[in-house]
C-alpha positions in Angstrom: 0.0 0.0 0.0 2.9 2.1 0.8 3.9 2.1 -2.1 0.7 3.5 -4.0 1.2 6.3 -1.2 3.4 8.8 -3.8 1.3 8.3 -6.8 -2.1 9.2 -5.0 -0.2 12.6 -3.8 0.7 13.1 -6.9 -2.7 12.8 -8.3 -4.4 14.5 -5.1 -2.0 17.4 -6.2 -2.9 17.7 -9.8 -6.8 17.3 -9.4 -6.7 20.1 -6.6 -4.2 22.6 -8.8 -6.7 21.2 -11.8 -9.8 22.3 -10.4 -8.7 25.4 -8.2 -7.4 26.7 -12.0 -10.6 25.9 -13.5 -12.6 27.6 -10.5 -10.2 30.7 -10.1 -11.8 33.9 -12.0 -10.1 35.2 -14.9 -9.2 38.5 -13.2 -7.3 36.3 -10.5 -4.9 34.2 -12.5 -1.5 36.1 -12.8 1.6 36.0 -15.0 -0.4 34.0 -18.2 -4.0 33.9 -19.6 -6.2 31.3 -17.5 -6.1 28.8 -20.7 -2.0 28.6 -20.8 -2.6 27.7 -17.2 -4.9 25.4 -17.7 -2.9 23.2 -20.5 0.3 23.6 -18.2 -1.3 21.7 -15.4 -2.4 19.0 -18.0 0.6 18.3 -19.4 2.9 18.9 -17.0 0.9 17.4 -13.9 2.3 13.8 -13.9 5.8 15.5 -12.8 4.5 18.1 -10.8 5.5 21.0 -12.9 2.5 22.2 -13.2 0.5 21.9 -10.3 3.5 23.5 -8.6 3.9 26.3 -11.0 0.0 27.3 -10.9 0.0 27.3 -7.0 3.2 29.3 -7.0 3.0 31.7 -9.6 -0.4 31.2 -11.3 -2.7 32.2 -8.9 -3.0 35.2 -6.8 -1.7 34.9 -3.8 -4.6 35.0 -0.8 -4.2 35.0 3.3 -5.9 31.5 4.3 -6.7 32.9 7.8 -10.4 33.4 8.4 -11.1 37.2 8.5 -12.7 37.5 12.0 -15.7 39.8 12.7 -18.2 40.8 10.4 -18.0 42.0 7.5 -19.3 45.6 6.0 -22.1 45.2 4.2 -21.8 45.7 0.5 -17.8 44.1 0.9 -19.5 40.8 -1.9 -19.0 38.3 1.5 -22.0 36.8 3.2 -22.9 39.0 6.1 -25.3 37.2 8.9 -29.1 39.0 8.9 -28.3 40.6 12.6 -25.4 42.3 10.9 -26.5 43.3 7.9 -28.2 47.2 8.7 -30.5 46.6 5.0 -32.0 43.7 6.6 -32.8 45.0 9.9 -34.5 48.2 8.1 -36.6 45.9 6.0 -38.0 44.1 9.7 -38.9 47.3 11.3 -40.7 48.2 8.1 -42.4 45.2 8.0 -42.8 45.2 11.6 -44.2 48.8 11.2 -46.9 47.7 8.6 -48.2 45.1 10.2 -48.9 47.8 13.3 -50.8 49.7 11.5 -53.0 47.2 10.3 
């Protein structure tokens, strides 16, 4: 089983750089057009070349820690009702219709 170990890596390695350059938005990929990228991992994945070289240089680089505290709204992320001031306005709107009838 052992060793099978290296060559499941390897392919755990090129599906994630595969689909993580698929997924990653045009605007995102750095250094070549998203399609270069895209045949570099394919041919180059069975030696690591090019899942390497995508998750080095092809991608832009993110932080991986959580951002803690909520978010503004309008930032694009997912902001929780209780934090999110359009949603509170649109209960006490509500909340004020159905007072007044």
């Amino acid at each position: 089983m052992t060793r099978y170990l290296p060559i499941l890596l390897v392919l755990a390695l090129w599906t994630y750089a595969f689909i993580d350059c698929l997924t990653t938005p045009e605007d995102k990929v750095r250094h070549l057009p998203k399609v270069a990228w895209v045949l570099i991992v394919l041919l180059f994945g069975t030696v690591l070349i090019g899942p390497v070289a995508w998750l080095i240089a092809g991608r832009e680089r993110g932080g991986f820690a959580p951002r803690l505290g909520p978010r503004p709204a309008g930032s694009g992320g997912f902001v929780a009702p209780d934090d999110n001031p359009e949603f509170l306005r649109s209960l006490e709107k509500k909340r004020d219709e159905d007072d007044t009838h």
